[in-house]
N, C-alpha and C positions, 0 to 999 in steps of 0.2 A: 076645391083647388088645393094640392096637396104645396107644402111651402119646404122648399128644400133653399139647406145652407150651406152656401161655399166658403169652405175654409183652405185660401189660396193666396201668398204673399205676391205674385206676379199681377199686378193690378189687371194687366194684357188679358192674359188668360182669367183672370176670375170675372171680366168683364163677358166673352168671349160666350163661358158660360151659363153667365145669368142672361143673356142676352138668348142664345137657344133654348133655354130652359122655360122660359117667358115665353118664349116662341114656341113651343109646344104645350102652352098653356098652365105651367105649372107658377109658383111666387117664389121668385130666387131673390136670396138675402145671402148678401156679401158679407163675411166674416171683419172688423173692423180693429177689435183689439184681442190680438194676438199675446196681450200679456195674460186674459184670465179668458182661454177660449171656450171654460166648462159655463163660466158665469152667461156670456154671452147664447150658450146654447139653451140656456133654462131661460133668457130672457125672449128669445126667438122663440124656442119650443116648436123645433122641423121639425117633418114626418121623416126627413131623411137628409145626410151629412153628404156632402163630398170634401175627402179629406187630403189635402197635400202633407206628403210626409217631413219633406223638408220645408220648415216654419222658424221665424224668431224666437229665440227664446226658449221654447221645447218642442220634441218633432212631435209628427202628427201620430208618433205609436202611444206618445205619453197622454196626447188628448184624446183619444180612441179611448184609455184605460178609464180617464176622466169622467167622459161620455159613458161609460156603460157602467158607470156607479151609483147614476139617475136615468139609465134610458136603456130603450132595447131597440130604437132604430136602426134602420139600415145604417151602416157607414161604409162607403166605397169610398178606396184610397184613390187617389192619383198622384201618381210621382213620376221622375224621370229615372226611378232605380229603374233597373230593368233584371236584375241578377233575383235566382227563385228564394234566396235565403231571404231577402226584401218581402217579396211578395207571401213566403210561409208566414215571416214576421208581423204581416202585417192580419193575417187570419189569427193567426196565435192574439195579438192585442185587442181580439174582439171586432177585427175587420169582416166586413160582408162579401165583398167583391174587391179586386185591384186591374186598373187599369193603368197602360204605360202609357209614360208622352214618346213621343209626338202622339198624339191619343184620334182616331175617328173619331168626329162628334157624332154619327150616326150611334159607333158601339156607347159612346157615354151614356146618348138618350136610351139605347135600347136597356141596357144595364139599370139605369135609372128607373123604369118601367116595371120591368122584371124583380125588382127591389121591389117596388110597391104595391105587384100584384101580391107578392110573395107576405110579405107583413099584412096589408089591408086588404086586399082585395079579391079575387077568384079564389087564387092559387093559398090566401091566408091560411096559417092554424087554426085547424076546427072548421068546421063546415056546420052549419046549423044543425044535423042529424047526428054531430059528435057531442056527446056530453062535457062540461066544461071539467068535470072532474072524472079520471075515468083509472082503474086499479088494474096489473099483471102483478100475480104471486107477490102482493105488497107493497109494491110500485106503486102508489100514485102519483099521477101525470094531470094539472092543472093547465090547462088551453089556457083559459080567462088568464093566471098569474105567470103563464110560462116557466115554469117551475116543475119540478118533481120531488116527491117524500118521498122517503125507506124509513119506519123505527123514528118517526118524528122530528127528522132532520132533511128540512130541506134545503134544496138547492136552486136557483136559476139560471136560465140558457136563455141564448138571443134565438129569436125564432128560427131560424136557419138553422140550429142543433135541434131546439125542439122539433123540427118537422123530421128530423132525420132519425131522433130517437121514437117519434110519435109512428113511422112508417117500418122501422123494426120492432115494435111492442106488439104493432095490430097484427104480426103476422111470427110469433113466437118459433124461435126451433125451425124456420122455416130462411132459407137461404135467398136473399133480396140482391139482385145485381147490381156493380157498380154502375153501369149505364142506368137502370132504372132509378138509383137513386141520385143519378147526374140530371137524369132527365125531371125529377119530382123536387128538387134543389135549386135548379135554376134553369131557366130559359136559354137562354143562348149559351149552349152547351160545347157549340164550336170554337167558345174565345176562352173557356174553363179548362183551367191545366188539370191533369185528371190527378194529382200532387193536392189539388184542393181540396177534395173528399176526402183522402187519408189525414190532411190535416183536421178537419170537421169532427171526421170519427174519434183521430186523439182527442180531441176535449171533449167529446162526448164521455167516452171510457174514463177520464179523468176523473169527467164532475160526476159520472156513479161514481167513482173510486173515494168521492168527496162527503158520499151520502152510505159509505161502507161496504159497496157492491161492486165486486171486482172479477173481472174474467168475462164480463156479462156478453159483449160482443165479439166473436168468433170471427176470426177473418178465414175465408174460404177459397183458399192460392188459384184463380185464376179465374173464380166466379164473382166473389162478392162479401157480406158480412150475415150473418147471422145472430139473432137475440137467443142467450141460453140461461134459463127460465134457476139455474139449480140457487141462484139466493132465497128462492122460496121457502127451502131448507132449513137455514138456517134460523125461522122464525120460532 
């Protein structure tokens, strides 16, 4: 039973969805103090966050930053922003997915789902026939630590980057579609702004640019992104 925590100051709504959540058989745990929400998540220890961005005290982009400085869980926002500058922000702070209110509870639970295939389950990094440690021209790419080296500095990504840098390595120099990688990123690709992959890809390019590998991914005007292999080079 996977234990997912809602982190939501509207008692209404965080009620709302621990109650569907429950009902689709997961263990939903209501966020209680809002003053130390990183503390409370090391004390839960979810498979995955649902986060409200507007919170007492500090929003939910600062406990996002919080959270992924102990964890690489899912974290799906929920807010009532509804403007895409919100929604970038909130993939930039290490957000998974963002959903607006008035919100489906159908898209929550399916979002939710899709979250946890995607980390634990089918859809997870690495497939038992992938090795947990695996090298392109110096590149090593650690599944198990989620993580990649260059030159003995590494870096980590939340699995949602890893899968995205892990499906442009396996296929070098070789041009990958937006849609295909819409479609290997997430499931319900009809409530995904296609704004979310370009944001994905910048911190991808970033965190190489973090490990001294720059230029690596080629965007391709009207296809898609490409992996170009020339930091090999520089070894």
């Amino acid at each position: 039973m996977y234990k997912i925590m809602v982190v939501e100051d509207d008692e209404k709504i965080a009620r709302i969805l621990c109650n569907y959540l429950e009902k689709y058989g997961y263990q939903a745990v209501c966020s209680c103090n809002f003053h130390d929400i990183k503390s409370e998540f090391l004390s839960i220890s979810p498979e995955l966050v649902l986060l409200d961005i507007n919170l007492p005290y500090m929003d939910g982009f600062f406990w996002c930053r919080q959270i992924r400085t102990v964890s690489k869980v899912p974290v799906i926002f929920i807010s009532a922003r509804s403007g895409d500058m919100d929604q970038v922000l909130a993939l930039e702070h290490g957000g998974d997915a963002y959903i607006t209110k008035l919100f489906s509870i159908n898209v929550v639970i399916a979002k939710v789902k899709a979250a946890l295939r995607r980390a634990y389950g089918e859809y997870s990094v690495g497939a038992d026939a992938i090795p947990d440690v695996y090298e392109l021209e110096g590149l090593y790419l650690n599944r198990a630590r989620c993580s990649m080296e260059w030159q003995g500095k590494e870096v980590y990504l939340t699995p949602k980057e890893f899968r995205l840098l892990d499906i442009l390595v396996r296929r070098p120099e070789q041009v990958v579609s937006r849609y295909e990688l819409l479609e290997a990123l997430w499931d319900d690709i009809d409530f995904v702004d296609d704004n979310t992959l370009t944001v994905n890809v910048t911190r991808v390019r970033r965190k190489l640019e973090e490990v001294g590998i720059k230029g690596a991914i080629e965007t391709v005007r009207g296809q898609g992104y490409r992996m170009i292999c020339a930091w090999g080079d520089k070894q």
